[in-house]
FIROMAR-532857 format. One record per atom (N, C-alpha, C): x, y, z. Coordinates in steps of 0.05 Angstrom, whole numbers, padded with zeros to 5 digits, always signed. Example, Ala and Ser with C-alpha at 12.3 -4.5 7.8 and 13.67 -1.06 7.14 Angstrom:
+00264-00114+00156 +00246-00090+00156 +00264-00066+00156 +00257-00045+00142 +00273-00021+00143 +00258+00001+00157 
% end
This chain:
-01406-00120-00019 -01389-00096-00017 -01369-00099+00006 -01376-00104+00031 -01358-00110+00049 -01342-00128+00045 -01349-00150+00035 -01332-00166+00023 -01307-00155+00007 -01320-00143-00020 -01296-00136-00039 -01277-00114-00017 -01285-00104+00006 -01278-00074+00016 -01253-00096+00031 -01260-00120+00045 -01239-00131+00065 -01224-00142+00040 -01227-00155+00014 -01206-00170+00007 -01185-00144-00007 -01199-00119-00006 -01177-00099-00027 -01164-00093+00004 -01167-00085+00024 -01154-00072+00056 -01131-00099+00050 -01134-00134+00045 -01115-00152+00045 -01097-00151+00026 -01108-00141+00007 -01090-00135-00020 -01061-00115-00011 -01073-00086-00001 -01057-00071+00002 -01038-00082+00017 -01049-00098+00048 -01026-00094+00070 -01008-00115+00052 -01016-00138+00039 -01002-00155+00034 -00982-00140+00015 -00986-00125-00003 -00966-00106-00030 -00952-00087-00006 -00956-00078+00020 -00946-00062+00035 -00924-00072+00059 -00931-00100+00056 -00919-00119+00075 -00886-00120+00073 -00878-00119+00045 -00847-00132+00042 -00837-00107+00045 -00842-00083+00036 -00840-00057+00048 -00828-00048+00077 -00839-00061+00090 -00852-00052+00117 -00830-00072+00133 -00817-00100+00118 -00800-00112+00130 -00774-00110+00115 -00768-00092+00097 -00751-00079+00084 -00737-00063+00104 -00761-00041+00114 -00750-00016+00137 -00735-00020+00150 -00749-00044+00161 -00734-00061+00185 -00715-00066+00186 -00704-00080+00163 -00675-00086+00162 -00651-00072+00168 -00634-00074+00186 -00614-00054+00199 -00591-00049+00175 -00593-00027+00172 -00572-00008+00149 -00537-00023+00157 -00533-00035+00145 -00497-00037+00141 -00485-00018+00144 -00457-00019+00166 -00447+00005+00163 -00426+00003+00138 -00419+00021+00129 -00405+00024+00107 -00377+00030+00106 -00351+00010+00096 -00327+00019+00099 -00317+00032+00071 -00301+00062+00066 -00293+00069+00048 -00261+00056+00039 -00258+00037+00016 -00236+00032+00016 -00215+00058-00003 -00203+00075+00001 -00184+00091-00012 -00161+00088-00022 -00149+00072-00039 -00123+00061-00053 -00103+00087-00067 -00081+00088-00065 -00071+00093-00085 -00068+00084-00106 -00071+00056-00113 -00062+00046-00132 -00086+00032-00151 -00080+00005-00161 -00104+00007-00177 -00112-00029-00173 -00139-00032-00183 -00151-00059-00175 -00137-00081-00176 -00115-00081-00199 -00101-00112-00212 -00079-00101-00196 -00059-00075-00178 -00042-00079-00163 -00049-00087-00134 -00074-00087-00135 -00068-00082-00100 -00091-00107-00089 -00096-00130-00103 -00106-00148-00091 -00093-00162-00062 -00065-00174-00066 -00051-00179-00051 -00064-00162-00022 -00052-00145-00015 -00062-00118+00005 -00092-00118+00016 -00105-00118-00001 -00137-00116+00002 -00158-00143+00013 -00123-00162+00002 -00144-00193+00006 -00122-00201+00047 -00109-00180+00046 -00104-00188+00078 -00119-00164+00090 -00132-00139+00086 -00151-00123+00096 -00172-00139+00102 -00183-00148+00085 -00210-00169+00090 -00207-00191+00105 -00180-00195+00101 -00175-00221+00125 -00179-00214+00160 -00171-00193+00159 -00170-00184+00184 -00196-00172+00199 -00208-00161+00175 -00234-00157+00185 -00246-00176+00190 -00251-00204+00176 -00262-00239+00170 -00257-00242+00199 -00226-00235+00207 -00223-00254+00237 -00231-00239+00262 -00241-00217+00252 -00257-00203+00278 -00289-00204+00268 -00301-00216+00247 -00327-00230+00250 -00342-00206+00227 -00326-00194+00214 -00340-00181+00197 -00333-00180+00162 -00356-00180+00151 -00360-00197+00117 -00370-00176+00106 -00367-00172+00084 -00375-00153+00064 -00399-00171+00050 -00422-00152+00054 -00447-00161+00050 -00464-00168+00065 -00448-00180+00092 -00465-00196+00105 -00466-00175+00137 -00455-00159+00151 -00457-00136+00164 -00431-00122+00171 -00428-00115+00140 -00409-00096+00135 -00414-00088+00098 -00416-00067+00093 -00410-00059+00059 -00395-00039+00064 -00369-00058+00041 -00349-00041+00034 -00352-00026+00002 -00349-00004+00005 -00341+00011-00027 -00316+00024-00022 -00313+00019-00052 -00281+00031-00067 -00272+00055-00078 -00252+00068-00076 -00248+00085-00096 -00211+00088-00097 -00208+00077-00121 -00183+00076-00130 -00171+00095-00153 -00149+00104-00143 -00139+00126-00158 -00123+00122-00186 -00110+00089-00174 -00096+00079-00207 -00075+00097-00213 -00059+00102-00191 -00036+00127-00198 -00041+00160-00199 -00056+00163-00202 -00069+00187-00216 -00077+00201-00180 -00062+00217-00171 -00066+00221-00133 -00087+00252-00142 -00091+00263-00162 -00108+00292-00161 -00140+00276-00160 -00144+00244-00168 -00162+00236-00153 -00167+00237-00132 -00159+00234-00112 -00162+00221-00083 -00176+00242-00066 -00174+00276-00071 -00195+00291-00060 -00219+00287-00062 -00232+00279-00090 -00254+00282-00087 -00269+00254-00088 -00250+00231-00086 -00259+00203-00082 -00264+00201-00048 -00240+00214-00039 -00245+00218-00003 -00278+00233+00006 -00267+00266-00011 -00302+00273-00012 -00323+00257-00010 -00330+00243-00031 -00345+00218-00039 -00352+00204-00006 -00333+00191+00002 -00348+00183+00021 -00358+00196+00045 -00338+00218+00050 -00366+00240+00072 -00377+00237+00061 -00387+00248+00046 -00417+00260+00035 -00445+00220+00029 -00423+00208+00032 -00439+00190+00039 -00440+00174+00065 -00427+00188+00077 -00435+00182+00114 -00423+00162+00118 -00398+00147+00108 -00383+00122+00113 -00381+00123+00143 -00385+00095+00151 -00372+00090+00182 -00344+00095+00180 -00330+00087+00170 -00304+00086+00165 -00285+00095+00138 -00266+00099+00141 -00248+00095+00109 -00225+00088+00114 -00221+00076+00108 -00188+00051+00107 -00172+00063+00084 -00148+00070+00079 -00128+00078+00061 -00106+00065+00055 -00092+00066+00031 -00064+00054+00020 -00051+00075+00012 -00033+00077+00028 -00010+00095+00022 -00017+00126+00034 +00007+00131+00037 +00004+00164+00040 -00008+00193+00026 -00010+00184-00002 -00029+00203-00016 -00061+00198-00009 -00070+00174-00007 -00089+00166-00006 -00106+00188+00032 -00083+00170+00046 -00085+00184+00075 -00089+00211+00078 -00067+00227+00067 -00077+00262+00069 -00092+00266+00068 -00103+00252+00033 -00136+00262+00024 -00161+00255+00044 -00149+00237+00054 -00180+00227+00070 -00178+00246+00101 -00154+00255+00106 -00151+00267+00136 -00160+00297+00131 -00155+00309+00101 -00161+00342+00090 -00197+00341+00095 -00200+00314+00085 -00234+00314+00077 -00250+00306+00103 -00245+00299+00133 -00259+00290+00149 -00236+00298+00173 -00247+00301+00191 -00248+00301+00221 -00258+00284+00244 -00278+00276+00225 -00284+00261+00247 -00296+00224+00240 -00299+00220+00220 -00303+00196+00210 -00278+00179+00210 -00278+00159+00230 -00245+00147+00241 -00235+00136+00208 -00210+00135+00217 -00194+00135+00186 -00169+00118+00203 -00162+00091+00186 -00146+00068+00186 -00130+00075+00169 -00102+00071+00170 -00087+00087+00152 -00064+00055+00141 -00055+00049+00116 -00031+00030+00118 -00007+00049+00103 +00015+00059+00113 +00031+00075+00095 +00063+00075+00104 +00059+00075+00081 +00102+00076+00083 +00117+00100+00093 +00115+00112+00111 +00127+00128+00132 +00125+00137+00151 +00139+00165+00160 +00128+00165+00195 +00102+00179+00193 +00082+00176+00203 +00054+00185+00210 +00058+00212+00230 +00082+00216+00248 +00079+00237+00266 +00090+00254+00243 +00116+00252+00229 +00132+00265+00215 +00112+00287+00190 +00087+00266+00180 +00066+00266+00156 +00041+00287+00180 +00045+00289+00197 +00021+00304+00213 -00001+00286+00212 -00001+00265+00213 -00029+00240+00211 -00034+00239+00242 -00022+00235+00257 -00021+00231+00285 -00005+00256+00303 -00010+00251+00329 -00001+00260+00356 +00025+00244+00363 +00027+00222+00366 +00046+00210+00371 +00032+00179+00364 +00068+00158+00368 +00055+00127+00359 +00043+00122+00367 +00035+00119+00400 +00028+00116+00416 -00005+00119+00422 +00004+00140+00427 -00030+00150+00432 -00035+00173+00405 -00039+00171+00380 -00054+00174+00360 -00055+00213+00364 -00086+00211+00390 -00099+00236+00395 -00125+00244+00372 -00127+00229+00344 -00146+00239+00334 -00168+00221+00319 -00177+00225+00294 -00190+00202+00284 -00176+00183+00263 -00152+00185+00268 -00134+00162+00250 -00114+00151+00265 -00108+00129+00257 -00089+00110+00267 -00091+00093+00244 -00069+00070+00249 -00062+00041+00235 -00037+00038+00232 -00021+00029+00206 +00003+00018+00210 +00020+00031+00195 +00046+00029+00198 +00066+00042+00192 +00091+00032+00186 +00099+00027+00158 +00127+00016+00155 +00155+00039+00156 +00173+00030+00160 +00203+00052+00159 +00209+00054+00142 +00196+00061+00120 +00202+00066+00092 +00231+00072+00092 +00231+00100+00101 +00261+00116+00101 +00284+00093+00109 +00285+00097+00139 +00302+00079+00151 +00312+00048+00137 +00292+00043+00131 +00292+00009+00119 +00312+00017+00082 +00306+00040+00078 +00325+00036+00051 +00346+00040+00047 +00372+00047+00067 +00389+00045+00069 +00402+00020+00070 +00383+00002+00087 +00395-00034+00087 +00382-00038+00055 +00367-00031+00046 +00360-00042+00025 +00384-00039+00006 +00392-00016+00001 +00427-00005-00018 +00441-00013-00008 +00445-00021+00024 +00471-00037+00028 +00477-00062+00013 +00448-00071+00014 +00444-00104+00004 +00447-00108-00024 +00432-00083-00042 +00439-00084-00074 +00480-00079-00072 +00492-00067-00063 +00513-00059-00066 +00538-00081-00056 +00520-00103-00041 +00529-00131-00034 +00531-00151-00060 +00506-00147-00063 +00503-00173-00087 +00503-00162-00112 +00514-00128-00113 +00534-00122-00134 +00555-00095-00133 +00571-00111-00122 +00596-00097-00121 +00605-00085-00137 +00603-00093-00160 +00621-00079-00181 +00611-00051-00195 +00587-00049-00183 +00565-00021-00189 +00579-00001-00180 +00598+00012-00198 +00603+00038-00189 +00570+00060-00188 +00555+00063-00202 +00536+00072-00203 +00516+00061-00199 +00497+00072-00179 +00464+00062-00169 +00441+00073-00182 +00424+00071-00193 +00402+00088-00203 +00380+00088-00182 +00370+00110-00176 +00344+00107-00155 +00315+00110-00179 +00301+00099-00177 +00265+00099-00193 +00253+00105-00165 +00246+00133-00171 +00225+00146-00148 +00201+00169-00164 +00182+00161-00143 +00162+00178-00156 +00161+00207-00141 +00169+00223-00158 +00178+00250-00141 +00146+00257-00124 +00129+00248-00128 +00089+00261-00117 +00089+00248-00095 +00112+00232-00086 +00106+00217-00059 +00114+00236-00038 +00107+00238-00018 +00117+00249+00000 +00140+00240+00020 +00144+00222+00020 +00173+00202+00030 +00194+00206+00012 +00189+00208-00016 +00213+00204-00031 +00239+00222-00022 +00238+00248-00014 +00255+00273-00010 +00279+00256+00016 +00254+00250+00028 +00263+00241+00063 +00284+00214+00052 +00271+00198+00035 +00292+00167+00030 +00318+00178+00010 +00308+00200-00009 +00337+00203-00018 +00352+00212-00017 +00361+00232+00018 +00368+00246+00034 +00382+00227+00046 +00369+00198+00052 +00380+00177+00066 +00400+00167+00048 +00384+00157+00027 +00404+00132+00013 +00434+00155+00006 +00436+00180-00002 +00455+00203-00010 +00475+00196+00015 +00465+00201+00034 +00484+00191+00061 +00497+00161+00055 +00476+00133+00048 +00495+00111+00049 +00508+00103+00020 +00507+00118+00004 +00521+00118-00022 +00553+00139-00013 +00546+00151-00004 +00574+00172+00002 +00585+00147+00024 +00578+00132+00043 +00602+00119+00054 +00608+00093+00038 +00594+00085+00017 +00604+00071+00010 +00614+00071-00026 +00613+00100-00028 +00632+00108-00042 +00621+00095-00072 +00595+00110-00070 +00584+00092-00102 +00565+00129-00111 +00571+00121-00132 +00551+00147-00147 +00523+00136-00147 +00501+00155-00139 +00474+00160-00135 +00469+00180-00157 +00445+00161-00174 +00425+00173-00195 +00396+00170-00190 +00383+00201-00190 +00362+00198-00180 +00344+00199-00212 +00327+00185-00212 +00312+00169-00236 +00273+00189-00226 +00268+00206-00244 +00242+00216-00226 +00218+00198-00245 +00195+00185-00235 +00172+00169-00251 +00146+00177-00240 +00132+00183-00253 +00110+00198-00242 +00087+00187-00262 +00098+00177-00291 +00071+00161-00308 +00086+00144-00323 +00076+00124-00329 +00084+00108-00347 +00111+00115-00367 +00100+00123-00385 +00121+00138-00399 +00146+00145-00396 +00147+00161-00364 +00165+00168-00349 +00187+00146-00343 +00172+00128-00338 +00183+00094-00327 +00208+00092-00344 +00193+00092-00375 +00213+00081-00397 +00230+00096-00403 +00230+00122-00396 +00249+00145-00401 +00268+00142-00381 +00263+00136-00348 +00281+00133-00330 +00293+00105-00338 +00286+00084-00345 +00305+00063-00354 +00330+00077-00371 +00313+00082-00396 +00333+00098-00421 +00362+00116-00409 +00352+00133-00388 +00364+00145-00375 +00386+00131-00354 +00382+00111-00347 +00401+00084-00326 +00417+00080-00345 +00413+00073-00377 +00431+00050-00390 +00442+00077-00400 +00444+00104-00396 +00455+00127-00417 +00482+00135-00398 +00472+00132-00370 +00482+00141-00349 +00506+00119-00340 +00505+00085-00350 +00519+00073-00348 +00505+00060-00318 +00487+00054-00305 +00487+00051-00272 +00496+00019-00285 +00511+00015-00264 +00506-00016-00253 +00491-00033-00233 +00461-00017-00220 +00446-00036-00209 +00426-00012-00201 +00393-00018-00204 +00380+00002-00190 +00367-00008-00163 +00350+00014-00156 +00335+00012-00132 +00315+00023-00132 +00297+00015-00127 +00263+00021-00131 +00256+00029-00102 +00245+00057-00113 +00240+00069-00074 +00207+00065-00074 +00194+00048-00053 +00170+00047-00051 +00151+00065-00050 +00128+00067-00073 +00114+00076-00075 +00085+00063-00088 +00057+00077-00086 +00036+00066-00091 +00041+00058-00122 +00045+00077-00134 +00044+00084-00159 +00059+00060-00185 +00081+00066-00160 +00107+00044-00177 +00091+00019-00172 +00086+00015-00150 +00073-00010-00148 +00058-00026-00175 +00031-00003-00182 +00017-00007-00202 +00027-00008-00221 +00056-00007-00226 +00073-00009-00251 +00092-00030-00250 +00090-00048-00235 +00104-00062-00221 +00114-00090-00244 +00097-00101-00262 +00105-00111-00288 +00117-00101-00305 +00115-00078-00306 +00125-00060-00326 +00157-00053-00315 +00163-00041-00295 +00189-00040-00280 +00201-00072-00286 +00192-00087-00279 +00209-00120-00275 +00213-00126-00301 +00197-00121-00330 +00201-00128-00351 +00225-00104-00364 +00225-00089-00356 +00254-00062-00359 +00275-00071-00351 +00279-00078-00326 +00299-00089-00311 +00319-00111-00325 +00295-00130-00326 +00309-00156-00341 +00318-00144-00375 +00300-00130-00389 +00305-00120-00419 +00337-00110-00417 +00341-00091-00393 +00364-00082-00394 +00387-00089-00379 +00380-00118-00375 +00405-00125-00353 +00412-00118-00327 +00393-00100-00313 +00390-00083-00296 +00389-00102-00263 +00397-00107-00246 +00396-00115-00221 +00386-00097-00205 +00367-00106-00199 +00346-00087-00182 +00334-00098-00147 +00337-00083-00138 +00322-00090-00112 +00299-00072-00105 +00280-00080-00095 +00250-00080-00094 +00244-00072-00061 +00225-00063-00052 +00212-00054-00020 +00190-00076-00022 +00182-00099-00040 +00164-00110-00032 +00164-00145-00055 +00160-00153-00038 +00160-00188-00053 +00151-00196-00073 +00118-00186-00079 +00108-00191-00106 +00131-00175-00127 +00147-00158-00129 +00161-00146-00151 +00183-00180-00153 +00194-00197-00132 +00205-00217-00141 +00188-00240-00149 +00166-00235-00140 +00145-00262-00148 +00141-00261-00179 +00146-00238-00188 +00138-00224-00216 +00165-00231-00235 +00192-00235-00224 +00211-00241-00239 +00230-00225-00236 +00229-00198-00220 +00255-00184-00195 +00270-00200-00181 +00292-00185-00171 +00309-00199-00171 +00305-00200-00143 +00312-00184-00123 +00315-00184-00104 +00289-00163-00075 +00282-00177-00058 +00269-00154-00046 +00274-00159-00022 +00273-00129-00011 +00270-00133+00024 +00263-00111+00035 +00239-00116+00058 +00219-00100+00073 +00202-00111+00096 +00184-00102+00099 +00173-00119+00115 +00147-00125+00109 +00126-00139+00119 +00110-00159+00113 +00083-00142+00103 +00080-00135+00079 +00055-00117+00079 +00027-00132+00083 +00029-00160+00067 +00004-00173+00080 +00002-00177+00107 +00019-00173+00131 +00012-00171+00153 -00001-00147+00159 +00013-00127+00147 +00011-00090+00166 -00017-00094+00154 -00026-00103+00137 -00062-00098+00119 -00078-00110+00137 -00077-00132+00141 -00089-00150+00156 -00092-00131+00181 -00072-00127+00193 -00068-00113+00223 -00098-00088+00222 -00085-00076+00195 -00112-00044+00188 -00131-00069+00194 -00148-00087+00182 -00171-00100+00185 -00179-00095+00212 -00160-00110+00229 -00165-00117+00259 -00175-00087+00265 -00160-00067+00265 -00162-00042+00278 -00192-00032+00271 -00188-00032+00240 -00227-00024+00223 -00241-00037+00240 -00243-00068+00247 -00260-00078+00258 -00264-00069+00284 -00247-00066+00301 -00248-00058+00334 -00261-00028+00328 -00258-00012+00308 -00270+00023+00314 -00300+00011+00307 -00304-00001+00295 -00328-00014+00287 -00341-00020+00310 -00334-00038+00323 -00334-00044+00349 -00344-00023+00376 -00334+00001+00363 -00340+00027+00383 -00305+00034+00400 -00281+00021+00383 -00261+00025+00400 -00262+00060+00386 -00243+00071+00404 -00234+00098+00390 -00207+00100+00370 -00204+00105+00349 -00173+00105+00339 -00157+00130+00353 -00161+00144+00371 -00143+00159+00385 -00124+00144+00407 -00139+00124+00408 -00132+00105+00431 -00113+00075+00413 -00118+00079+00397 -00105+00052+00384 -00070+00065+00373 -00044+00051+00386 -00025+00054+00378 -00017+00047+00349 -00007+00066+00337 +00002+00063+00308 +00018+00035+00307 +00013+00012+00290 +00035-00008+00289 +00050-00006+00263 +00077-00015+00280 +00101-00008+00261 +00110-00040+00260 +00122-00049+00242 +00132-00077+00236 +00157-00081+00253 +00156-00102+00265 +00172-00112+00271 +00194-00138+00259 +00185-00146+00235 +00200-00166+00216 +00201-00151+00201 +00225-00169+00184 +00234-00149+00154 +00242-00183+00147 +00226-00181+00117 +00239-00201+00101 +00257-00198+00071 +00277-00212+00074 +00285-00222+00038 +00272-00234+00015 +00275-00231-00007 +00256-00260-00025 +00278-00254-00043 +00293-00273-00051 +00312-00272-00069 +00308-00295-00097 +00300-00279-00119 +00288-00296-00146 +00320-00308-00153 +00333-00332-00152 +00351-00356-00157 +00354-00346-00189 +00329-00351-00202 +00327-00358-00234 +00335-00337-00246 +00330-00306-00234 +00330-00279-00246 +00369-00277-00246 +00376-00286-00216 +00400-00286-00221 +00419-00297-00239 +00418-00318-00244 +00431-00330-00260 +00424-00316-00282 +00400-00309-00290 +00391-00298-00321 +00420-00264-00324 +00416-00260-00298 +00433-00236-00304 +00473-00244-00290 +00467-00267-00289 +00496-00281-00284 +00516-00271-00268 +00494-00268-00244 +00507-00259-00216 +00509-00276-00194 +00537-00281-00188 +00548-00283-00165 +00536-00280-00141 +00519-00298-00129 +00504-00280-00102 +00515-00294-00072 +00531-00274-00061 +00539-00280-00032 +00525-00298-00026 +00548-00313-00005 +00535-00335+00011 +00521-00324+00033 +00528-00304+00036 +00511-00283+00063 +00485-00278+00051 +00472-00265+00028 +00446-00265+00024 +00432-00287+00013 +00448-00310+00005 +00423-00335+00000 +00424-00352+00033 +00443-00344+00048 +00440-00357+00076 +00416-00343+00096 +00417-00313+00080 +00400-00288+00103 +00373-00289+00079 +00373-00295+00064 +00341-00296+00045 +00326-00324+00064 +00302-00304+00067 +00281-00309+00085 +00265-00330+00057 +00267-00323+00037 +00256-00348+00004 +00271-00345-00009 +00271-00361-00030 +00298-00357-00050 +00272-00376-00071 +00270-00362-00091 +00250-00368-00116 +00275-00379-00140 +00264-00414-00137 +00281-00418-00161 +00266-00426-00187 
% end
């Protein structure tokens, strides 16, 4: 009897054992990733977020788990995907774009929040100032606004003959008001008619083309957004269908067969969020971390698209294209 009594006491601890070194194991903290956009747009972005975290020593799986929640255009998601991760106690949540950001700043106070977005952060109430932040968000920040005025100078370079410009903006952005307030200003000095094109779903897309070739434009301009992004084959395959010369806020739209882009480096500003996720991780504070704003702006000018649309391109922008895709 003592016998059978010690080998069942070995039985248990042994069935109790893997248990017991389970407990042990120290819980991952958890990063919430929050997109506007959707899985097949936003690799590019996501694969320099992870980079950045990689070079400050942290791996997904290995002591860090990241989860997702992507909106795929659709922004009346992003409340309750932000929800989602309070309620699951994320260390962190990292965001794309400005819809994405609100949602996560409406839904938390205090769970630090990395932000990557196309405008001003003080202007958006995200922050205190560039500088010193003041709350639980910070990260990076492109000049959306500012930057698209050189962008229409540059379409209106390498096509002159455009009496008419078409703008493709997604009216749900919150920048859009602010950029086409701007570009209205550099269209009046340079004496070209502005058409504002509104896209908010798919559908919309093909109606605002319809609407360019009804209107007569001679060249559009794509105002950056999450959304458009995720439509971003779909826009480049319009463009070319309709002869359309288009300039872009971001490079993959010329890697895709656009014509022209210029902005600044988003796989850098992503990467940069990494670094920052990693240091709050770390125990830095994001009140203390200065918002980064880009300091480069690049060209990518597609060679092949031009000719397809049998344009003339200044010797000033194939000399000032930072790539030229032939």
């Amino acid at each position: 009897m003592r016998r059978r009594a010690f080998m069942a006491g070995l039985g248990a601890a042994a069935a109790a054992w893997p248990h017991a070194v389970r407990a042990q194991q120290p819980v991952l903290p958890v990063i919430g990733i929050l997109y506007n956009s959707s899985p097949g747009a936003s690799p590019p972005t996501l694969t320099a977020f992870l980079k950045g975290l990689g070079e400050a020593g942290y791996f997904d799986g290995k002591n860090v788990s990241i989860e997702y929640g992507w909106a795929e255009g659709r922004y009346e998601r992003l409340p309750e995907q932000a929800a989602g991760f309070v309620r699951r106690q994320v260390a962190l949540i990292a965001t794309g774009g400005i819809p994405a950001t609100l949602a996560a700043q409406a839904a938390t106070k205090s769970i630090p929040i990395v932000f990557s977005i196309g405008g001003d952060p003080v202007e958006l109430g995200l922050v205190a100032s560039l500088n010193r932040p003041g709350g639980n968000l910070t990260g990076t920040a492109q000049l959306a606004v500012e930057v698209a005025a050189k962008r229409f100078a540059l379409l209106h370079e390498l096509v002159p003959s455009a009496a008419s410009i078409a703008l493709l903006a997604n009216p749900a952005n919150r920048v859009t008001e602010a950029t086409i307030r701007q570009l209205e200003l550099a269209a009046r000095a340079l004496g070209v008619n502005l058409s504002v094109l509104s896209a908010g779903s798919e559908s919309e897309i093909e109606q605002a083309f319809g609407a360019a070739i009804v209107q007569r434009a001679g060249a559009l301009l794509v105002i950056g957004d999450p959304f458009l992004t995720s439509r971003r084959d779909q826009i480049v395959a319009l463009a070319a269908r309709d002869a359309l010369p288009a300039i872009y806020y971001d490079r993959p739209f010329v890697e895709a067969g656009g014509l022209l882009s210029y902005g600044s480096n988003l796989f850098d500003e992503y990467r940069q969020a990494g670094v920052y996720a990693a240091r709050i991780l770390k125990g830095a504070n994001p009140a203390d971390l200065p918002v980064v704003q880009p300091t480069k702006f690049e060209m990518v000018l597609n060679l092949k698209t031009a000719k397809a649309l049998a344009l003339d391109v200044p010797t000033s922008i194939l000399l000032g294209a930072d790539e030229v895709i032939e």
